[in-house]
Each structure stands twice: as structure tokens, then as C-alpha cells.
C-alpha positions as CSV (number, residue, x, y, z in Angstrom):
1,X,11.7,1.2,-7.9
2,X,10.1,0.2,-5.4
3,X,10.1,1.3,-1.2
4,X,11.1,-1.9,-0.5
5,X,14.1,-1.4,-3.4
6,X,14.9,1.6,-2.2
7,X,15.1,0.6,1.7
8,X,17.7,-2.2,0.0
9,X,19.4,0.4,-1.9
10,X,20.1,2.4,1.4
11,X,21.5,-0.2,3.1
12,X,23.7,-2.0,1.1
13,X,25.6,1.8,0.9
14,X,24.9,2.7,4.7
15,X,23.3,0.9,7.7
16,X,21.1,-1.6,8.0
17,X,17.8,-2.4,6.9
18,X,15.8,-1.6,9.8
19,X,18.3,1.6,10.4
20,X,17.3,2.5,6.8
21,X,13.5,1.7,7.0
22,X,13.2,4.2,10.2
23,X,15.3,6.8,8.3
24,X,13.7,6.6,5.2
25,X,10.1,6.7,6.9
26,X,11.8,9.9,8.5
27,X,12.4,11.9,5.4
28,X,9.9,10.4,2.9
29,X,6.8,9.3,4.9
30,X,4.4,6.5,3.8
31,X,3.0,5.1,0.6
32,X,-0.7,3.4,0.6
33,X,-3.3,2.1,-1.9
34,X,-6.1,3.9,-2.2
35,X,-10.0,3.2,-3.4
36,X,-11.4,5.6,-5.9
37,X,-15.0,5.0,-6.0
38,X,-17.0,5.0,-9.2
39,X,-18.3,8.4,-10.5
40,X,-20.5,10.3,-12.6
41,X,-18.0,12.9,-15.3
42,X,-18.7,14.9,-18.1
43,X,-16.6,14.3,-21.4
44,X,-15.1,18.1,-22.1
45,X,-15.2,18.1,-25.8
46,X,-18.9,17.3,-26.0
47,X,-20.0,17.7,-22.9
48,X,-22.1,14.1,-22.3
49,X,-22.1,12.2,-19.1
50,X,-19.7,9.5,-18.9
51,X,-19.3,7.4,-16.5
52,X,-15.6,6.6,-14.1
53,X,-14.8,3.5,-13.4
54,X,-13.5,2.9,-9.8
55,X,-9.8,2.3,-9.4
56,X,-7.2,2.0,-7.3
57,X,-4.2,4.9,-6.7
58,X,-1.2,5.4,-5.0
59,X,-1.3,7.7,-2.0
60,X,1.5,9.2,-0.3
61,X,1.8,10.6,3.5
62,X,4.7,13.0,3.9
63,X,6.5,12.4,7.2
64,X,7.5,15.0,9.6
65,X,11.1,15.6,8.3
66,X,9.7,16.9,5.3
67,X,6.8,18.8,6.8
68,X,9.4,20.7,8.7
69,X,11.6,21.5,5.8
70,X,8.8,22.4,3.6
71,X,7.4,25.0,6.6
């Protein structure tokens, strides 16, 4: 699932979608893509130098609702 399923989800049950895209933004924050450039790692069993690929990963901000409730 999705943010965009999950915004959906909300507001069949609730609101709207806007309603639930502010509210949800509220509590959960925001999701990006980040860039992983490639680097220089060391296979633990044996100890050579491989080498990492770049890639790309999710990242997550958490929004201010659950800043507070985690403080």
C-alpha cells in the first residue's frame, strides 16, 4: 500500500481526500526517494573490498504530530 492508497482508504471511511491528505501529512509526515551513492565495503566473512552499487531508497520525514507524541 501505497500513500496514495492509503489517502484513498481514509477517505472513502471519513472526509475527503484533501481533508485526509492534510491529516495524514499531520500524523505520518512525508515519504521521498533517496540517492545512495556508490561505495567502497568490506565483505565480513573474508574481509576483501567489495564494491556497492548506488541505489535508490525510501526515506521518511516524521511530521510534527508524531514528533510531539514521541517527546
Amino acid at each position: 500500500m501505497n500513500k496514495e492508497d492509503l489517502i484513498n482508504a481514509v477517505a472513502k471511511s471519513t472526509c475527503t481526500k484533501a481533508e485526509a491528505a492534510k491529516a495524514l501529512d499531520a500524523v505520518l509526515g512525508t515519504f521521498k526517494v533517496a540517492k545512495r551513492s556508490a561505495r567502497n565495503g568490506r565483505n565480513p566473512q573474508t574481509g576483501k573490498p567489495i564494491k556497492i552499487a548506488a541505489r535508490k531508497v525510501p526515506k521518511f520525514t516524521a511530521g510534527k504530530g508524531l514528533k510531539d507524541a514521541v517527546k
